[in-house]
C-alpha positions as CSV (number, residue, x, y, z in Angstrom):
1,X,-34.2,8.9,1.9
2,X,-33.7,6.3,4.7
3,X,-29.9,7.5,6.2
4,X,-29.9,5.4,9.4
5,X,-31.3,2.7,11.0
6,X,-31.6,2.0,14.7
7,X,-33.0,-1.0,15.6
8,X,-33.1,-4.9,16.7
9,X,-31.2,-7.4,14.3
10,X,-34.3,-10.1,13.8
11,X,-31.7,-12.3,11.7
12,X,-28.7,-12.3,9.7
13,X,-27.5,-14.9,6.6
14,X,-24.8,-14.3,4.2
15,X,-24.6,-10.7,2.9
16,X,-28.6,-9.7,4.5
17,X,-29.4,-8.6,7.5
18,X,-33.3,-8.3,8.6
19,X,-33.7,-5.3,11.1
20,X,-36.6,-4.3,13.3
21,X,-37.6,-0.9,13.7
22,X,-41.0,0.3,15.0
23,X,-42.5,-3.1,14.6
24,X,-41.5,-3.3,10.7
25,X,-38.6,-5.9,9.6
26,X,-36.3,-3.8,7.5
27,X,-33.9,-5.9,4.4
28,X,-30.2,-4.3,4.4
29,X,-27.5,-5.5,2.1
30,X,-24.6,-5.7,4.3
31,X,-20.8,-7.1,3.9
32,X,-20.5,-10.4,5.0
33,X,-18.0,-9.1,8.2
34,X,-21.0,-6.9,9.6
35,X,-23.4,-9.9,9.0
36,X,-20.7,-12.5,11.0
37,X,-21.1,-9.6,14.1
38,X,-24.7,-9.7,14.3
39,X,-26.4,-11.6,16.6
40,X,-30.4,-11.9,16.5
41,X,-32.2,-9.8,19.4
42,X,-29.2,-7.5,19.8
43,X,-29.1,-3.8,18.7
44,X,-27.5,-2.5,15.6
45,X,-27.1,0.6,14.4
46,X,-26.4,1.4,10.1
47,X,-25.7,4.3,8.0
48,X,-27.8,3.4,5.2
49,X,-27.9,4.1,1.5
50,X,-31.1,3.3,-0.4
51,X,-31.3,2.4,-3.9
52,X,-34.6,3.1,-5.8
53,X,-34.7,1.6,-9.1
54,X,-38.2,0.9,-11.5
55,X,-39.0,-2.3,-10.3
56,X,-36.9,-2.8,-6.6
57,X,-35.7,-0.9,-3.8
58,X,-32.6,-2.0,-1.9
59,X,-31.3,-0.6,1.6
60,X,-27.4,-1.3,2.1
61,X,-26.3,-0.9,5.5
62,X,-22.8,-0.2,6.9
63,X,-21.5,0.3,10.4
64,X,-18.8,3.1,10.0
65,X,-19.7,6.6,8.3
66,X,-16.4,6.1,6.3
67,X,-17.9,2.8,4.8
68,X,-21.1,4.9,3.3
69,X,-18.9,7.7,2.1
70,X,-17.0,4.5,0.3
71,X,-20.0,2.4,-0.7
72,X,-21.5,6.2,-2.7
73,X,-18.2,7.2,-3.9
74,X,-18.0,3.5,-5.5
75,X,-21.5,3.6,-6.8
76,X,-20.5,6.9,-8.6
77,X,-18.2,5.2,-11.1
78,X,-19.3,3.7,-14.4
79,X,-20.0,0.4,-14.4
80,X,-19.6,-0.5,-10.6
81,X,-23.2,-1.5,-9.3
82,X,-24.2,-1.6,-5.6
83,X,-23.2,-5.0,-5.2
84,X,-20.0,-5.0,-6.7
85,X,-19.6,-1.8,-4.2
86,X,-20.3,-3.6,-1.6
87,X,-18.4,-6.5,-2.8
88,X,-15.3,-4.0,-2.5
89,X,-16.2,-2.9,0.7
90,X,-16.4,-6.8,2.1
91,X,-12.0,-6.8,1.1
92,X,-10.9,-3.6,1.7
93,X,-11.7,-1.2,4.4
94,X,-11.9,2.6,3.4
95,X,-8.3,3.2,4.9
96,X,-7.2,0.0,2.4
97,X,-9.5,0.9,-1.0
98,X,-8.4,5.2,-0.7
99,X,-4.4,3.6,-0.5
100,X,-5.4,1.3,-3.4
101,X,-6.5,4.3,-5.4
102,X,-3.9,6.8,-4.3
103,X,-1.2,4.5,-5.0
104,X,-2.7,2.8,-8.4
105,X,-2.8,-0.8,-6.9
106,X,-4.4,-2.4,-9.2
107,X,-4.5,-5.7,-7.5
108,X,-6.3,-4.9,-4.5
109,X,-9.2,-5.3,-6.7
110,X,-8.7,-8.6,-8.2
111,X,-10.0,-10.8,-5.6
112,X,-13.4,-8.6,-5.7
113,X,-15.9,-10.8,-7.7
114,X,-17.5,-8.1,-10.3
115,X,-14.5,-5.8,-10.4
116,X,-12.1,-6.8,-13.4
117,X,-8.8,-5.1,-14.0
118,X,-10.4,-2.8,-16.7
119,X,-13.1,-1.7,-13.8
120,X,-10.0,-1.8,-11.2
121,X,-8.6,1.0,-13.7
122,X,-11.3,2.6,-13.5
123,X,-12.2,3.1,-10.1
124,X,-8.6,4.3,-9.7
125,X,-8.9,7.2,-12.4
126,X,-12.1,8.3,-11.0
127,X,-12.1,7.9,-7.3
128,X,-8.0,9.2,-7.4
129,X,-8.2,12.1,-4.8
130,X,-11.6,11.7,-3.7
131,X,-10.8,9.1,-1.0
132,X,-8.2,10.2,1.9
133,X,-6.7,7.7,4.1
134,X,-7.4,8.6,7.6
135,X,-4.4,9.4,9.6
136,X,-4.6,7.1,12.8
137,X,-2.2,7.3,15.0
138,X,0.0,3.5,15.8
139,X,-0.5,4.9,19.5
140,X,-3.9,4.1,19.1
141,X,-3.8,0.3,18.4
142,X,-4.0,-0.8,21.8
143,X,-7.3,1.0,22.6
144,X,-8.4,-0.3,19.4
145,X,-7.5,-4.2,20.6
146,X,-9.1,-3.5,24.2
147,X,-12.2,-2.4,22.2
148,X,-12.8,-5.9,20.1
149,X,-11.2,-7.6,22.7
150,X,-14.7,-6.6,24.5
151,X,-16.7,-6.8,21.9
152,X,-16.1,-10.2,20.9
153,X,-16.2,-11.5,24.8
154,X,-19.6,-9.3,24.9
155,X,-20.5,-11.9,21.8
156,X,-19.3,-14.8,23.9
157,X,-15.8,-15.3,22.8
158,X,-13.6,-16.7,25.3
159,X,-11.1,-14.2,26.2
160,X,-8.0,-16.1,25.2
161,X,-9.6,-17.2,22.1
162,X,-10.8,-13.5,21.3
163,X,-7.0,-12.5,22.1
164,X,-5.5,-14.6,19.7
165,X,-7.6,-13.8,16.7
166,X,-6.8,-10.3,17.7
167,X,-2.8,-10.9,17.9
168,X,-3.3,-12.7,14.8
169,X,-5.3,-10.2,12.7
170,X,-3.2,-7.5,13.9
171,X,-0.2,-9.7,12.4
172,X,-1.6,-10.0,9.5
173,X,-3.2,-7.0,8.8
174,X,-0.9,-3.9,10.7
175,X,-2.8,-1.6,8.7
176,X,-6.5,-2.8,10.5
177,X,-5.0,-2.8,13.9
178,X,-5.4,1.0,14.1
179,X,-8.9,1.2,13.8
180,X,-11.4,-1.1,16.0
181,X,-14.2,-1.8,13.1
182,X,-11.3,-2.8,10.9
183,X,-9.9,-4.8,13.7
184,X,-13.0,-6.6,14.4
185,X,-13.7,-7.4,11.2
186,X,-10.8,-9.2,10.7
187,X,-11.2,-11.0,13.9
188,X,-14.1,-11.9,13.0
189,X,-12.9,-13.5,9.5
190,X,-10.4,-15.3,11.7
191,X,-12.4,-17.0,13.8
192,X,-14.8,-17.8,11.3
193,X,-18.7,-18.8,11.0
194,X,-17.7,-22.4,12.4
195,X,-16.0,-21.0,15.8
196,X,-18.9,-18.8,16.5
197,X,-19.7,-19.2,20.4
């Protein structure tokens, strides 16, 4: 079982990245967010997930330990494939999808393509008390902005320009602005493929 990869991102289009590791180009299914974030020659690191199946073998790849734990909990439930996992995973970080489930939202599912309200149901009947909301602290929001404030100069933002997507998805999503993947992420889906430096 491949459980991590270390390695150099060779490229990265829509929902795949290609990674390099030892001189081999690895295919990893990724959310759109941590494809957006990878740039060509630079490092990444993934907690992986592989699924073996008769006639394929996929690699999904996600950035936060919480994501995997997600992505396999998701999997676990009838009817929800890989992709419609990941699909989850690509609108709601874990923090969001175990508050979905604990409070029986159904409608945080229904802009995930895959996921009708009869699987949204589902999910919540099975995954209800498997997934626990971290508890991160507000205090911690500002280390959390410093942290993709950096980032996203490090991928050649401009610093006011980073700033205000920060402010911005921070607005918009209070819940993200705890946690610095979450944070990024929705930075990231602020500024958009088109803005990209």
């Amino acid at each position: 079982m491949i459980s991590r990869l270390d390695g150099t991102v060779l490229s990265a289009r829509g929902q795949r990245l290609v990674v390099g590791v030892g001189g081999v180009g690895l295919a990893v299914h990724v959310t759109p967010q941590c494809s957006l974030a990878a740039r060509p020659g630079a490092g990444v690191a993934l907690h992986t997930h592989l699924v073996v199946r008769e006639d394929d073998l996929a690699l999904y790849g996600f950035e936060t330990e919480a994501e995997l734990e997600a992505f396999e909990l998701l999997i676990g439930v009838t009817g929800v494939g890989p992709k419609s996992a990941l699909g989850v995973l690509a609108h709601l970080t874990p923090a969001e999808l175990a508050r979905a489930i604990d409070s029986g939202d159904e409608r945080a599912f229904k802009a995930v393509s895959g996921i009708g309200p009869k699987t949204a149901k589902l999910l919540i009947l099975q995954l209800s008390g498997k997934l626990v909301a971290p508890a991160v602290a507000r205090a911690a929001a500002p280390d959390a902005r410093a942290d993709v404030l950096t980032a996203l100069t490090g991928l050649g933002w401009p610093e006011r320009t980073a700033a205000d997507a920060i402010e911005r998805a921070a607005v918009a999503a209070p819940d993200a602005a705890a946690s610095s993947g979450a944070l990024l992420r929705a930075s990231l889906a602020i500024l958009g493929p088109a803005a990209r430096p």
